[in-house]
C-alpha positions as CSV (number, residue, x, y, z in Angstrom):
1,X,-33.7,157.9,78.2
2,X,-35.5,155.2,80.4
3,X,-33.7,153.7,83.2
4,X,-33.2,149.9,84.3
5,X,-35.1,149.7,88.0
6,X,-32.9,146.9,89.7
7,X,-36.1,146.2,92.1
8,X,-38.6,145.7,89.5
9,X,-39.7,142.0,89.1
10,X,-39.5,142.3,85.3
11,X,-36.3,141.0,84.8
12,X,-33.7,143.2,83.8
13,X,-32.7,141.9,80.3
14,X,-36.8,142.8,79.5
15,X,-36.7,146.0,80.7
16,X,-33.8,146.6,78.7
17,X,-35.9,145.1,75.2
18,X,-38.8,148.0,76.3
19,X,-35.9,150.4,76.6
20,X,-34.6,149.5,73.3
21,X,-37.8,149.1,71.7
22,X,-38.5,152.8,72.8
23,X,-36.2,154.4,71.1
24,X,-36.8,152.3,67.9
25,X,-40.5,153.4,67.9
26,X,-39.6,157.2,68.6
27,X,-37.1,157.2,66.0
28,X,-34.3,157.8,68.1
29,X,-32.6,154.5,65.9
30,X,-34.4,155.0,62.8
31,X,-34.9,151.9,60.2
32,X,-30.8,150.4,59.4
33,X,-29.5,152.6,62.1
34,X,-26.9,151.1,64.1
35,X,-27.9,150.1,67.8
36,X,-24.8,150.8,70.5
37,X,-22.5,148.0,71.2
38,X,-23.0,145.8,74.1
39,X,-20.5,146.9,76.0
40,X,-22.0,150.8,75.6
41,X,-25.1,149.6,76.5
42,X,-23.6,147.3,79.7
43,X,-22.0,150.6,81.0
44,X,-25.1,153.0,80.4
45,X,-27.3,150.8,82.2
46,X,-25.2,149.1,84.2
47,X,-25.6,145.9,83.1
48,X,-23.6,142.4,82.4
49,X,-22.9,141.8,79.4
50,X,-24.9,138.7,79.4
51,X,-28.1,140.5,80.1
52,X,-27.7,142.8,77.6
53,X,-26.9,139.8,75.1
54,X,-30.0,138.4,75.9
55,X,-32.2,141.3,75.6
56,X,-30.6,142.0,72.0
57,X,-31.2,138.3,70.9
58,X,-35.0,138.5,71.7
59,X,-35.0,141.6,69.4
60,X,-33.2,139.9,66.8
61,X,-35.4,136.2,67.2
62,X,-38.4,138.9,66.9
63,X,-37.3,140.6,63.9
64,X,-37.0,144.1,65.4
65,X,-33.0,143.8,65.0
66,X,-30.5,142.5,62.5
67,X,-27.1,141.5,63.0
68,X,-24.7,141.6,59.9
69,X,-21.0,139.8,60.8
70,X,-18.1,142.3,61.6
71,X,-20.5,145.1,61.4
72,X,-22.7,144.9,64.1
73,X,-26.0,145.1,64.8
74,X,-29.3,147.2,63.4
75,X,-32.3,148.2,63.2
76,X,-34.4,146.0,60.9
77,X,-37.5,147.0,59.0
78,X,-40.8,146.8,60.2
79,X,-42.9,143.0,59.7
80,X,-45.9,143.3,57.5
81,X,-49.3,142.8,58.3
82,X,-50.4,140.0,56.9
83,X,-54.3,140.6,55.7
84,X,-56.8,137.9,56.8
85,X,-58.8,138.7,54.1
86,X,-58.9,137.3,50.3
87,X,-56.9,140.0,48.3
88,X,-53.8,140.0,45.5
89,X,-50.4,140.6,47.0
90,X,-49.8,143.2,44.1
91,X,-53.1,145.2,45.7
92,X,-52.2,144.5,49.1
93,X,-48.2,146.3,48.7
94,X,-49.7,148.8,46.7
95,X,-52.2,149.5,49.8
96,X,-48.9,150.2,51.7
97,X,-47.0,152.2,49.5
98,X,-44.5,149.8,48.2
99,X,-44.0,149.3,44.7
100,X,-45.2,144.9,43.8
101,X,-42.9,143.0,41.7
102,X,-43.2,139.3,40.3
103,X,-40.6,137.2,38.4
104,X,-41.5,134.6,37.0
105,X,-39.8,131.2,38.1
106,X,-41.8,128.1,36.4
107,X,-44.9,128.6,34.2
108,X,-46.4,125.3,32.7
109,X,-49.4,123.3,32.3
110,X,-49.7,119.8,34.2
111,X,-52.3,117.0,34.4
112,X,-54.2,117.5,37.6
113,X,-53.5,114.6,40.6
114,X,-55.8,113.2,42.5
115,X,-55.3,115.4,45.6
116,X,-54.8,118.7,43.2
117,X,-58.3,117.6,41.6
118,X,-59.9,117.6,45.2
119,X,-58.7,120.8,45.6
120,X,-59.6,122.7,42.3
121,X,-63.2,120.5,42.4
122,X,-62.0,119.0,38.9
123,X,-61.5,115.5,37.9
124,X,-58.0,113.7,37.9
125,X,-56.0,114.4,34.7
126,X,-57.6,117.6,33.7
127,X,-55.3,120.2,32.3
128,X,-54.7,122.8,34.7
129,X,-52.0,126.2,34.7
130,X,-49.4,126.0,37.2
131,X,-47.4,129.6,38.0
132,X,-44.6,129.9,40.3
133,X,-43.2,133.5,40.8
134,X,-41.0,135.0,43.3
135,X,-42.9,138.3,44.6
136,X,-41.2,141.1,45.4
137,X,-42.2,144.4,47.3
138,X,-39.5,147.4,46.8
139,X,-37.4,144.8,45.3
140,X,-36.8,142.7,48.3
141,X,-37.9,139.2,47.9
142,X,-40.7,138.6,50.2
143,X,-42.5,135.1,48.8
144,X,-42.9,132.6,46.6
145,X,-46.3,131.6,45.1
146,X,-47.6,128.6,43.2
147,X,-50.9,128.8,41.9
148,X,-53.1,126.3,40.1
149,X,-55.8,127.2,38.1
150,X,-57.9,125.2,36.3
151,X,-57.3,125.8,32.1
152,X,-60.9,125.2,31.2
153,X,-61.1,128.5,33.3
154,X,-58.5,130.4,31.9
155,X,-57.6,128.9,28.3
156,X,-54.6,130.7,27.6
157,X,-53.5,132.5,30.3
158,X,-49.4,131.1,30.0
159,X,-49.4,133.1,26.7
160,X,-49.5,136.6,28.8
161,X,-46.3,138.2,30.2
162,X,-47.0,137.6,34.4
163,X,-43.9,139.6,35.0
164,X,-45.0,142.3,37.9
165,X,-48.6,142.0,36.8
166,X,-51.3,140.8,39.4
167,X,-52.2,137.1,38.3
168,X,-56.3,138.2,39.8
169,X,-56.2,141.2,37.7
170,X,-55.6,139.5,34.5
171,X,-57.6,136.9,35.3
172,X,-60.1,139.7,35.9
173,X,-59.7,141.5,32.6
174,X,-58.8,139.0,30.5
175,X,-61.7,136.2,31.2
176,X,-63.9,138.2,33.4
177,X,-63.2,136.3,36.6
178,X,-63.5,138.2,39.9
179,X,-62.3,136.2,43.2
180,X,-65.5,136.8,45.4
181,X,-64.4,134.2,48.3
182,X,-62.1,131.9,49.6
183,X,-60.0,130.0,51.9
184,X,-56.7,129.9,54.1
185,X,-54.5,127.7,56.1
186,X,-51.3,128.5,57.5
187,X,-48.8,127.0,59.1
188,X,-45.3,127.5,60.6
189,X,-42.6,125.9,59.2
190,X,-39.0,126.1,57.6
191,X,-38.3,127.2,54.3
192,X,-36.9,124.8,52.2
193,X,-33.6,125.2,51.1
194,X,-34.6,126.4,47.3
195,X,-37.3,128.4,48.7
196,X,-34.8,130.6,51.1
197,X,-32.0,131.0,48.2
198,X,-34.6,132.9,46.5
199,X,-36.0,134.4,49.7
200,X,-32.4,135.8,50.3
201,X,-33.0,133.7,53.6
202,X,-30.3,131.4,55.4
203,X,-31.1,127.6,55.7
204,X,-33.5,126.4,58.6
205,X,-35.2,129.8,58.2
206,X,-38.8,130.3,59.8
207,X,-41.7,130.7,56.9
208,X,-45.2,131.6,56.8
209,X,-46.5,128.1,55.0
210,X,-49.7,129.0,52.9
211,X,-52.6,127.6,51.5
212,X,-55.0,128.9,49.6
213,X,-58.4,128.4,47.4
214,X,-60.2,131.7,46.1
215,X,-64.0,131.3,44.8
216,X,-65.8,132.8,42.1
217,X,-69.5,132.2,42.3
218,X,-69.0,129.3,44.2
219,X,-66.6,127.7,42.1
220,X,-62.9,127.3,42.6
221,X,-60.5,128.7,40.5
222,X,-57.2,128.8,42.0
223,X,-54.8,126.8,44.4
224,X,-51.9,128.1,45.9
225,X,-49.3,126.9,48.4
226,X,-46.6,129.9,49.2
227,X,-43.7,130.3,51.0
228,X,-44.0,133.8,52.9
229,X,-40.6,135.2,54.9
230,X,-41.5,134.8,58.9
231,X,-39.1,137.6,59.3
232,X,-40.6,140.3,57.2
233,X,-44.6,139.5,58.0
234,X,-47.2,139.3,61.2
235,X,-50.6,138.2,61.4
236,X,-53.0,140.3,63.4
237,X,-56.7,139.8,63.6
238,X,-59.7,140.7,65.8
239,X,-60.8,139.0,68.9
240,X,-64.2,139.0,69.6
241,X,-66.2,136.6,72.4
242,X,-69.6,134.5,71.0
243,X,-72.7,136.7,72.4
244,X,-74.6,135.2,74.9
245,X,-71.6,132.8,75.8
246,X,-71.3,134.4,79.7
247,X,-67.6,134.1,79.0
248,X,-65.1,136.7,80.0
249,X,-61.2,137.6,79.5
C-alpha cells in the first residue's frame, strides 16, 4: 500500500486517485468490488473527509468507480476502446471477447430529405432503409444505431431478421457489398432522454454523438448517426508530427 506524502506538490486528493487507481489496476479491487468507505480511507491515510470525497468523485466523473445509493461505492468496468477505423460493432465486440447483440427498435423504409440525399449521394425522395437497433455487448446496452441505406442498394433487406446479426455482414452476403471506406464525426453531447432509457443511462447523461458514411467503390451506402454510452467507451489514437515540419513536443 502507497502512502499519501503531505510535502508533495501533487495535491493530496490526486495522490489519493493514483493510490486508488493502483490497486484497481493490480487487482487488489477487482471489477464490482467494493472500494472502502470514506471514513476507512480518511483514517488510513489520514485524510479529511473532504479530500477523500474529491478524489472518489474524479474516479466516479471518469468512469473508473460507480456509486449505487445505500450501497456504496464500486469498482466499474473498464471503458472500451473505441476503433478509429471503419469496422461493424458485431466484429469489433467479437474482437474483444464479448458476445454482440442487436434488438431491433424501428425498421422502415422512408423517402429521402434533402439533407439525407446529400448524404447518401441520392436524389430527394428516393426510397431508402432506415434501421434503428439498440446494440448490446454481453447484454448490457452499449448504443443505439440508425442507419440509412439507400434501397436501390439493398432491395429487400427489411425482409431479413436483423436481430443480433451484423447489418455489414448481410449486406455483404446477401447483395455482395463490402464497406471498403468511410467517414466519421463525433461529437460530445447528452443523450436524449429516449436514447438513455434504452441506454439504462440517467437523464443529462454524457454520449459519444456519431456520424458515419461507409463507401464501397466509391459510392455510399450507408448513413448512420448513433448514440454511444460516454461511460462505457474511450477514444485512443496515434500521434504522429508532419515530417519535415521542425516541430517538437
Amino acid at each position: 500500500m502507497g502512502q499519501i506524502d503531505p510535502d508533495s506538490p501533487v495535491p493530496k486528493y490526486f495522490q489519493l486517485r493514483e493510490l486508488l487507481l493502483d490497486l484497481i489496476e493490480a487487482g487488489d479491487l477487482p471489477l464490482d468490488a467494493a472500494i472502502p468507505s470514506e471514513r476507512d480511507l480518511s483514517q488510513r491515510y489520514g485524510l479529511s473527509r473532504m479530500t477523500v470525497r474529491q478524489a472518489i468523485d474524479h474516479l466516479v466523473s471518469e468512469g473508473r468507480l460507480h456509486r449505487v445509493p445505500g450501497k456504496g461505492t464500486f469498482v466499474a468496468r473498464p471503458k472500451i476502446e473505441m476503433p478509429l477505423r471503419l469496422s461493424s460493432f458485431t466484429e469489433d465486440m467479437r474482437q474483444r471477447g464479448m458476445k454482440p447483440g442487436a434488438i431491433d427498435l424501428d425498421r422502415r423504409v422512408m423517402r429521402a430529405s434533402a439533407h439525407l440525399a446529400r448524404e447518401l449521394g441520392i436524389q430527394p425522395g428516393d426510397d431508402v432503409h432506415f434501421v434503428e437497433r439498440l446494440r448490446t455487448a454481453d447484454g448490457e446496452p452499449m448504443a443505439i444505431e440508425r442507419s440509412h441505406i439507400p434501397v436501390a442498394l439493398a432491395p429487400g433487406l427489411l425482409d431479413v431478421d436483423l436481430t443480433d446479426r451484423s447489418l455489414y455482414e448481410l449486406l455483404e452476403q446477401r447483395h455482395g457489398i463490402v464497406m471498403d471506406s468511410g467517414e466519421l464525426t463525433i461529437e460530445a453531447g447528452i443523450a436524449d432522454p429516449v436514447d438513455a432509457e434504452q441506454l439504462n443511462l440517467k437523464r443529462g447523461s454524457a454520449a459519444l454523438l456519431f456520424q458515419r458514411r461507409g463507401f464501397a467503390l466509391g459510392t455510399c451506402v450507408e448513413y448512420a448517426v448513433s448514440t454511444f454510452r460516454a461511460d462505457r467507451y474511450q477514444l485512443r489514437t496515434a500521434l504522429e508530427i508532419p515530417r519535415g515540419s521542425g516541430q517538437r513536443p
